[in-house]
C-alpha positions in Angstrom: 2.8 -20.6 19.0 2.5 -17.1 18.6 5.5 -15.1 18.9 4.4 -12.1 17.1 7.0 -10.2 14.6 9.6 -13.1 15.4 7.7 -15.7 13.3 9.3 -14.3 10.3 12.9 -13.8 11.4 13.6 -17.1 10.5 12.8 -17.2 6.9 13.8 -13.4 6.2 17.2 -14.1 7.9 17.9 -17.6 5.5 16.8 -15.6 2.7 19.2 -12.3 3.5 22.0 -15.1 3.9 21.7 -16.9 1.1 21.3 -14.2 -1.5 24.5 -12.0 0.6 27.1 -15.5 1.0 25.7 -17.3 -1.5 25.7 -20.5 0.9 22.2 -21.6 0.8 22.7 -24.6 2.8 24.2 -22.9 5.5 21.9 -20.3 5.6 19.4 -23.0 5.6 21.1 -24.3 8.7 20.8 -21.0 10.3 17.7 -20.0 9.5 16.5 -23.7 11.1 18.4 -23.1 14.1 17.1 -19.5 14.5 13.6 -20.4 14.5 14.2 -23.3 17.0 16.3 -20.5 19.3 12.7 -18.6 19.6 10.4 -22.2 20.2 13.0 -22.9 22.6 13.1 -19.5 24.6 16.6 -19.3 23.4 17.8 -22.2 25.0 21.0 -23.4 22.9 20.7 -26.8 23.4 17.1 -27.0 23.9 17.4 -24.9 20.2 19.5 -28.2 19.0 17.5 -31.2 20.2 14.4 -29.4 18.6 16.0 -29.0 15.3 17.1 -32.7 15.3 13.6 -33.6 16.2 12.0 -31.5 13.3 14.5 -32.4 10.6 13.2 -36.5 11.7 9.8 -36.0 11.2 10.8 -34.2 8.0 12.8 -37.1 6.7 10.2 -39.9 7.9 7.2 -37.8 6.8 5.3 -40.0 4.0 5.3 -37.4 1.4 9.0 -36.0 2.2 10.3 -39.6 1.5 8.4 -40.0 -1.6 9.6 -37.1 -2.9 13.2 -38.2 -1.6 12.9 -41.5 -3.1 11.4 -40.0 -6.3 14.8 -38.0 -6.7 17.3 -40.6 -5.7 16.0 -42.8 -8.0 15.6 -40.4 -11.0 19.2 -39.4 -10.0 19.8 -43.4 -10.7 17.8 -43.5 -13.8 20.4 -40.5 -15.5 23.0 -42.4 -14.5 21.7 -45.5 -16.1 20.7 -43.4 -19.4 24.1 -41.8 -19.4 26.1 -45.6 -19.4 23.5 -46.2 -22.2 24.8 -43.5 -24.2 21.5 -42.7 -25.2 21.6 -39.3 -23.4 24.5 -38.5 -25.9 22.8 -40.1 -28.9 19.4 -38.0 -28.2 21.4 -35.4 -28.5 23.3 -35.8 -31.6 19.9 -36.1 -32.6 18.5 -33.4 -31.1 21.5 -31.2 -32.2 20.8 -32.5 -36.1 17.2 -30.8 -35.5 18.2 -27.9 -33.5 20.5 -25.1 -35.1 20.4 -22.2 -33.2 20.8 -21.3 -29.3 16.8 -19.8 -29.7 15.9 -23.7 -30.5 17.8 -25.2 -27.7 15.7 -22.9 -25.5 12.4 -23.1 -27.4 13.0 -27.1 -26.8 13.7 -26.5 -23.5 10.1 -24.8 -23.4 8.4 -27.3 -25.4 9.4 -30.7 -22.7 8.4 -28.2 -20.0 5.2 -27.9 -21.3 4.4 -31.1 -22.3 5.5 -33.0 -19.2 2.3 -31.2 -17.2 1.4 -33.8 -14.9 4.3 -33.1 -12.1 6.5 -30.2 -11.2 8.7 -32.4 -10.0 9.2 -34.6 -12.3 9.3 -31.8 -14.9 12.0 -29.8 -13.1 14.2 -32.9 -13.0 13.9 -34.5 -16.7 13.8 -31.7 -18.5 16.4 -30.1 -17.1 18.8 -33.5 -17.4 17.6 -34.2 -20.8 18.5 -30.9 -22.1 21.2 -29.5 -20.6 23.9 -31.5 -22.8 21.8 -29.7 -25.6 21.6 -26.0 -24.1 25.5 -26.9 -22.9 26.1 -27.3 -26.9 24.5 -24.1 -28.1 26.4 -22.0 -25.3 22.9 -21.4 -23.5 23.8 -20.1 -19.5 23.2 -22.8 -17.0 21.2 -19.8 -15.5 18.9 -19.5 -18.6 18.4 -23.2 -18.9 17.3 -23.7 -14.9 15.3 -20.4 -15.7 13.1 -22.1 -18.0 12.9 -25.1 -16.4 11.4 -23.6 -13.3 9.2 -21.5 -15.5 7.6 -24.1 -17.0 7.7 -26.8 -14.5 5.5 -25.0 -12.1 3.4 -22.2 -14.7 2.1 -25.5 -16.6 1.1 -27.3 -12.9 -1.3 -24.2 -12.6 -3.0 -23.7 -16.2 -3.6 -27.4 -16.7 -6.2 -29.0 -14.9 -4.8 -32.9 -15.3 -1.7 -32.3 -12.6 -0.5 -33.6 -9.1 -1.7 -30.2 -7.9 -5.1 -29.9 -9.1 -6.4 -32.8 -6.7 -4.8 -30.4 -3.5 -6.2 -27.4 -5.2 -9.6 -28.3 -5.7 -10.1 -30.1 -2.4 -9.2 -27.0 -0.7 -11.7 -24.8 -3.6 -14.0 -28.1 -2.3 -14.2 -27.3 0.9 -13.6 -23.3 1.5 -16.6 -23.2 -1.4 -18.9 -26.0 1.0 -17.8 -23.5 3.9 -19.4 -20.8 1.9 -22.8 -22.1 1.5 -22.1 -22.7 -2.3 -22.4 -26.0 -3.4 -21.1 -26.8 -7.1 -18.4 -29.1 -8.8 -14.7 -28.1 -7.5 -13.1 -29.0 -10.8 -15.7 -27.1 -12.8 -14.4 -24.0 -10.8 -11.3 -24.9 -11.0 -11.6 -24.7 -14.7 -13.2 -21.3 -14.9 -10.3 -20.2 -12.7 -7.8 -20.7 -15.5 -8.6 -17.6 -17.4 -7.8 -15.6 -14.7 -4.1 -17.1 -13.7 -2.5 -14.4 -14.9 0.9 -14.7 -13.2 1.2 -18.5 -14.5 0.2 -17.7 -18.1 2.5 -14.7 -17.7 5.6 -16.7 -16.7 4.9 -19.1 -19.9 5.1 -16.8 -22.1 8.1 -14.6 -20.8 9.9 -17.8 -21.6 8.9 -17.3 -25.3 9.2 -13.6 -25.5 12.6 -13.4 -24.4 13.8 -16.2 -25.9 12.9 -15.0 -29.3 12.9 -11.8 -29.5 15.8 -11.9 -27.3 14.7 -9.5 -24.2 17.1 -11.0 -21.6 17.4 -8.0 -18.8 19.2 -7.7 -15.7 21.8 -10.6 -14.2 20.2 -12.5 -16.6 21.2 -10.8 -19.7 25.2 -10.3 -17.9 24.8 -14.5 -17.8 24.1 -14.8 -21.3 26.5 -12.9 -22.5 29.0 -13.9 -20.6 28.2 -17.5 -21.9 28.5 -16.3 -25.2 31.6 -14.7 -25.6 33.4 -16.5 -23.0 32.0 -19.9 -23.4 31.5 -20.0 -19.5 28.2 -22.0 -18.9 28.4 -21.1 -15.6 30.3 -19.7 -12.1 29.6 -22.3 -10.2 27.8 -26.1 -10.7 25.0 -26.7 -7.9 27.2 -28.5 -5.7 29.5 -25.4 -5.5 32.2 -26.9 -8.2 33.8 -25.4 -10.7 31.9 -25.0 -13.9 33.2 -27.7 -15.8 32.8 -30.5 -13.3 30.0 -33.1 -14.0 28.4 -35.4 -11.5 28.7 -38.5 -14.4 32.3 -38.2 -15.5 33.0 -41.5 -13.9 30.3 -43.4 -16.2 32.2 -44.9 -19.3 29.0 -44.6 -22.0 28.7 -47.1 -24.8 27.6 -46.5 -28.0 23.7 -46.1 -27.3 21.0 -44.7 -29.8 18.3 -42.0 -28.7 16.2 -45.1 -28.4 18.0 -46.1 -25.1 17.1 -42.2 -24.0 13.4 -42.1 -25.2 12.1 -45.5 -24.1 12.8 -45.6 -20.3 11.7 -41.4 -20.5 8.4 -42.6 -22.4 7.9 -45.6 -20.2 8.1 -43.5 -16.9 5.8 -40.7 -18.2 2.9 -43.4 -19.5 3.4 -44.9 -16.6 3.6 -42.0 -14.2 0.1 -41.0 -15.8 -1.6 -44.9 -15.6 -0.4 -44.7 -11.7 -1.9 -41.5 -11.2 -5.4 -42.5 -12.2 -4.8 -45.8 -10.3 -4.2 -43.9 -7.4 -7.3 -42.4 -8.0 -9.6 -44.9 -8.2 -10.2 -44.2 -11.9 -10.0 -48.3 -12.6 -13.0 -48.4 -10.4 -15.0 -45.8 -11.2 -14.0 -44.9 -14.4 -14.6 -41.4 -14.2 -11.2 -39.2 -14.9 -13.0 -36.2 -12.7 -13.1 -37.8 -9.5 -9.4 -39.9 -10.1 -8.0 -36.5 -10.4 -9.3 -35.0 -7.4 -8.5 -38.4 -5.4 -4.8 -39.4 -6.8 -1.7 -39.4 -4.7 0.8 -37.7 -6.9 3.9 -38.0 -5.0 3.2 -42.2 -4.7 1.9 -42.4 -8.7 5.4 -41.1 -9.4 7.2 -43.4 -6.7 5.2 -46.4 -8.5 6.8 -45.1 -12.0 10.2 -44.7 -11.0 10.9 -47.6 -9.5 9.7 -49.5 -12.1 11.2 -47.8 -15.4 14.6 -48.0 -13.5 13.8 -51.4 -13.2 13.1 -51.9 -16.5 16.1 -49.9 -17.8 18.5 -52.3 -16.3 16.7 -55.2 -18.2 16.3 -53.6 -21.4 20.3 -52.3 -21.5 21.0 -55.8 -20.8 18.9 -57.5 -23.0 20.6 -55.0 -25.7 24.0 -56.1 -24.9 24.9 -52.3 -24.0 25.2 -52.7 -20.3 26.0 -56.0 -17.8 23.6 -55.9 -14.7 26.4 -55.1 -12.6 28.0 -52.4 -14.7 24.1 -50.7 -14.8 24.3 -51.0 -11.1 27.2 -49.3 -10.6 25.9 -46.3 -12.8 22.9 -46.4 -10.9 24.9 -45.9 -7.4 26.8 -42.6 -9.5 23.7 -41.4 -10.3 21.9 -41.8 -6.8 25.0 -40.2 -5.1 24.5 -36.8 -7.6 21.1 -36.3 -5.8 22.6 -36.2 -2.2 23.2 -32.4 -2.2 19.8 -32.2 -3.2 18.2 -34.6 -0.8 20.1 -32.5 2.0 18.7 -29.1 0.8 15.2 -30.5 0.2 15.6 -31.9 4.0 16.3 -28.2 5.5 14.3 -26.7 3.4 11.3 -28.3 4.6 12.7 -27.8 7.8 12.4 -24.2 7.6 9.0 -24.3 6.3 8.2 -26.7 9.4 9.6 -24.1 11.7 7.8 -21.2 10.0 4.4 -23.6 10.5 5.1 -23.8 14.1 5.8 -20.3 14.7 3.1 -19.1 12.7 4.7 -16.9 9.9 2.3 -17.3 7.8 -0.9 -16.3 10.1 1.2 -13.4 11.3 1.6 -12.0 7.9 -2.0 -12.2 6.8 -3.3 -11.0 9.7 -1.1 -7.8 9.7 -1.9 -7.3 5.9 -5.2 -7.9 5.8 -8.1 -5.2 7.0 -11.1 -3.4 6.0 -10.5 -2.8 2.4 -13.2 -2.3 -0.6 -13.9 -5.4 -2.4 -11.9 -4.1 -5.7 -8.6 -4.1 -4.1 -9.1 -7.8 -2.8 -7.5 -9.6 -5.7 -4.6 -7.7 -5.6 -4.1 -7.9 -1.5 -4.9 -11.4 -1.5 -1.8 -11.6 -4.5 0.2 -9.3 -3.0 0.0 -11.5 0.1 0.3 -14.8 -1.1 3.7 -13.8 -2.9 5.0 -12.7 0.3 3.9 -15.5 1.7 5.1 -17.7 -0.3 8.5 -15.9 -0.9 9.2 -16.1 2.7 8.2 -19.5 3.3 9.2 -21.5 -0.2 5.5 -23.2 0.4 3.2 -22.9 -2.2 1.0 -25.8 -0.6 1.1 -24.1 2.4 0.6 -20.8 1.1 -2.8 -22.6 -0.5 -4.1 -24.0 2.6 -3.9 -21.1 4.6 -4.8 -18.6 2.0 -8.1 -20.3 -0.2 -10.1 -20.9 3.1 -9.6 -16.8 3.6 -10.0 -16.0 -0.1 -13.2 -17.6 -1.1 -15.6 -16.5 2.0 -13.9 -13.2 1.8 -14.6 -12.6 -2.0 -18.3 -14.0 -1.4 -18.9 -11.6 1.6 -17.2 -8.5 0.0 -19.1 -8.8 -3.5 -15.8 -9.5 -4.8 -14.5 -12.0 -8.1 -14.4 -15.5 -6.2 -12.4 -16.7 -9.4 -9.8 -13.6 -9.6 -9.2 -14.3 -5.9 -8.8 -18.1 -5.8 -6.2 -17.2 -8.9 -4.6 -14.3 -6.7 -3.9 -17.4 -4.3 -2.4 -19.9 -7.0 -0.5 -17.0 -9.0 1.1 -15.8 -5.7 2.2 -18.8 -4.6 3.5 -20.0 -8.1 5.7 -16.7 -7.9 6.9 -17.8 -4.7 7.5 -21.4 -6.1 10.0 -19.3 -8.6 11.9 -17.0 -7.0 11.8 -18.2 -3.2 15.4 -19.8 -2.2 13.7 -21.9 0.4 10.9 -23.5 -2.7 11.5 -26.9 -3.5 10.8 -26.7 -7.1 13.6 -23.9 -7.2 15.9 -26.3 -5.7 15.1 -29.3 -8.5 15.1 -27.1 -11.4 18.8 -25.6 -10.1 19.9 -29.1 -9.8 18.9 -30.8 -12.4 20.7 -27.8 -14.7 23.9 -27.9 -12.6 23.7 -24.4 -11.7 24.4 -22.5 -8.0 21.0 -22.5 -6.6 21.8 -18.9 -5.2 22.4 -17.8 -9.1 19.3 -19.1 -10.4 17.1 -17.3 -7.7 19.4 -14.1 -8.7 18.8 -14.7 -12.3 15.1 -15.5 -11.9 14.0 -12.5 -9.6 13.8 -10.0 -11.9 12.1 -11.9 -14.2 9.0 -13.6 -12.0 8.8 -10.0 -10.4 8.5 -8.2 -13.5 5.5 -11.0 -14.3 4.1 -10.6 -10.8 4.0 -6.5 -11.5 2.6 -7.1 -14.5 -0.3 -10.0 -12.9 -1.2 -6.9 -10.9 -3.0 -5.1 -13.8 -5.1 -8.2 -14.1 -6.1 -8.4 -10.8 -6.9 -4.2 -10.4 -9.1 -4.9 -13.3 -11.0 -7.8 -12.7 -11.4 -6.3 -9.2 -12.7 -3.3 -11.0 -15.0 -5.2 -13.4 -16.3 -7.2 -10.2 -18.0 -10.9 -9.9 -19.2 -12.3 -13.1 -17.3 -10.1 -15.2 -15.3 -11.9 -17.8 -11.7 -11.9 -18.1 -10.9 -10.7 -21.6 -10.3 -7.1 -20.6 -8.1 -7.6 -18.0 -6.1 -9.9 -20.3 -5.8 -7.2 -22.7 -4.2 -5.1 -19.9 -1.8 -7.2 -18.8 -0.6 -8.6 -22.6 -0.2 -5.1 -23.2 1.2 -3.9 -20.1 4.1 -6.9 -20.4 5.1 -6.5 -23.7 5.8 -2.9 -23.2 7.7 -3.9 -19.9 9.4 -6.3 -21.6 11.0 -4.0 -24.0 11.9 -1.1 -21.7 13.7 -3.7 -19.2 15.2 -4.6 -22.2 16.6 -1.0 -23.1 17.1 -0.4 -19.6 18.9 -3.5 -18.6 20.0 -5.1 -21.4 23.3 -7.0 -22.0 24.5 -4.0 -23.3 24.9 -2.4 -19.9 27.7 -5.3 -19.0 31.0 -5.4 -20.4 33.1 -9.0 -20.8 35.8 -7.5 -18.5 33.6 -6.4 -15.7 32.0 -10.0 -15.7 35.3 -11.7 -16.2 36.7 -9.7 -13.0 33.4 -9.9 -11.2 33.8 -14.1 -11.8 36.7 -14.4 -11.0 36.2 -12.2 -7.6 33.4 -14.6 -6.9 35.2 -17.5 -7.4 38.3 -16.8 -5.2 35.8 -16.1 -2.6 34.4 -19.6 -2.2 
């Protein structure tokens, strides 16, 4: 359908709500409804029974209920490993190890980047697993979703074993076949890395700030008003007050972090076996080809379902839990996720009406024109984070953008490498920051934080890292095919340290007084 400039009302206007109310269900809802106004020539009712139909075929789409049964039952498993007690025992332990608020984080940092198979599944865990921790050390709900996202979808992109390397390199497969080049798609894939400055970027902000405490912006207002107030938040994910919790219903026993750790272990050795089984790799034993052949989003289903299963047996066996009693917890647990399940439901449904009206087309075909070859990396950035910000589709973003970037690169003499990363980086930004992006959504949840105050929180920072990225790509564009990308990584590492610091002296928490925040809260909170 092409509707012209009205293909990105929809997603500009649920955006605009959600950031202004705060509401990012119903702006959801609006922006749905919108969209299915213009597909239905403003027919009202014509508008209803075509959002109906679209948010169907969003919840009985394979994938979307995999990735719905993925988080009910995750939801289940906390629930379990709360009854347990070994999500309070791992982190008595945790807190024996960890004495500062800068370890809680650099923890935080550490899971993120070692659960790199699944953005999903990272998002979810990590943020569960630690927030008791980060709760502990007076570490803002904000912060702790911050890193979560950060990591959850920067390590996806810089680590070529990952549920989105097999998407990634069949479209790098096919756009290079399309080309006339003929080569190995992981191979390029590999020398792509390098060259992701945005994702590298957004790992090591993490690390920067943390340590050499650089908070800026709402960000740095959060953390201080964590600190001095002991407020971990305004408001939980669900819109409650801070101190509510989702599992004050479960009556622990007295668990060890064993209980914790061997259902967590299980799932990720597990989630990892399934992935190559999905892949054939049992077959053909060759890891390559089960990467670029697995199914994800049914590897983790797989692993789920079973380490829930096996939690229930092994809490019984223990004597910790009764079958029933594990049950129960599991039902708390599932019913946690139903906020999220709803928000994952319209948010795909926004990105379904976006596909339909073409938003995505409309934007690159507006942005993109004759240009020189050295500005392509950046242009294809540029409009990928636009893209992707307005949309909360990465995926998307990928399929529409790498069949444009590679032939475009190739005719215009231009770095095929820089510009396949322009791609990935842009959408990864969007994956951060975008209210509508799935992954936002997850790591918001699992940290019990308002989803509109994580995207506030996070803005600043994944936009400072995008400005930054921008160096990298003006250089490599510069430098041209073949050139390597040392130099334009000494740009950008210099470029965002010195950013770093002058946000810092700019923006710092010193610009916010207790008061002010207190009052601001308070405002904010009558207002719900």
């Amino acid at each position: 359908m092409d509707v012209g400039f009205w293909s990105v009302i929809p997603p500009l206007l649920t955006i605009a709500l959600a950031i202004i109310t705060k509401e990012v269900l119903m702006s959801l809802f609006i922006g749905v409804y919108t969209g299915c106004l213009i597909m239905s020539d403003w027919n009202p009712l014509a508008a209803m029974e075509e959002m109906v139909g679209i948010i169907i075929d969003c919840l009985t789409d394979p994938e979307g209920v995999q990735v719905i049964i993925i988080c009910v039952m995750l939801g289940g498993l906390i629930g379990l490993l709360v009854r347990s007690g070994g999500a309070a025992a791992f982190g008595e332990l945790l807190g024996r190890k960890i004495k500062t608020r800068k370890g809680a984080q650099g923890v935080t940092w550490l899971i993120g980047i070692l659960i790199f198979f699944d953005d999903y599944f990272n998002a979810l865990t990590n943020g569960s697993v630690m927030r008791p921790i980060s709760d502990k050390y007076m570490v803002s709900r904000e912060k702790l979703s911050y890193i979560v996202d950060s990591t959850s979808v920067g390590i996806c992109l810089v680590v070529p074993l990952s549920s989105w390397v097999a998407f990634i390199c069949s479209l790098i497969s096919d756009a290079f076949g399309k080309a006339g080049i003929e080569g190995d798609s992981f191979s390029y894939f590999i020398q792509c890395i390098p060259f992701n400055y945005y994702a590298w970027l957004s790992l090591l902000m993490v690390i920067v700030v943390v340590y050499l405490g650089l908070d800026f912006g709402p960000m740095a207002k959060a953390e201080k008003r964590t600190m001095e107030t002991g407020v971990l938040c305004d408001k939980t994910f669900s819109g409650g007050e801070a101190d509510e919790d989702d599992f004050s219903s479960i009556d622990p026993q007295p668990g060890k972090a064993v209980d914790l750790l061997a259902p967590i272990l299980l799932l990720i050795v597990l989630a990892l076996t399934f992935m190559l089984y999905t892949g054939g790799f049992f077959e053909s034993f060759s890891v390559l080809e089960a990467v670029n052949d697995m199914n994800g989003m049914l590897a983790l289903t797989y692993a789920i379902s079973l380490a829930v299963v096996f939690a229930i047996i092994f809490y019984a066996v223990k004597g910790l839990s009764k079958i029933t009693d594990s049950l129960a917890s599991f039902i708390v647990g599932t019913k946690s996720m139903l906020f999220v399940v709803i928000l994952l439901t319209f948010a795909w449904s926004i990105g379904s009406v976006s596909d339909e009206l073409g938003t995505a087309e409309y934007l690159v075909d507006i942005m993109v024109g004759s240009i020189p070859g050295s500005v392509l990396p950046l242009l294809i950035f540029a409009i990928s984070c636009i893209m992707t910000f307005a949309t909360g589709a990465s995926w998307g973003t990928y399929a529409i953008m790498i069949p444009l970037a590679v032939p475009l690169a190739v005719a215009m003499d231009a770095n095929v490498f820089a510009c396949i990363t322009a791609v990935l980086g842009g959408g990864g930004f969007g994956n951060h920051c975008s209210p509508l992006a799935d992954t936002a959504i997850l790591s918001s949840a699992s940290s019990n934080i308002r989803h509109t105050d994580h995207i506030k929180t996070q803005i600043p920072y994944s936009v400072t890292c995008a400005t930054v990225a921008c160096f990298g790509f003006i250089v490599s564009g510069i430098l041209g095919p073949g050139s390597s990308p040392l130099i334009p990584i000494v740009v950008v590492a210099v470029a965002f340290m010195a950013a770093l610091f002058v946000l810092n002296r700019l923006f710092g928490a010193n610009r916010y007084s207790i008061s002010h925040i207190e009052a601001e809260s308070s405002g904010d909170g009558d207002s719900q």
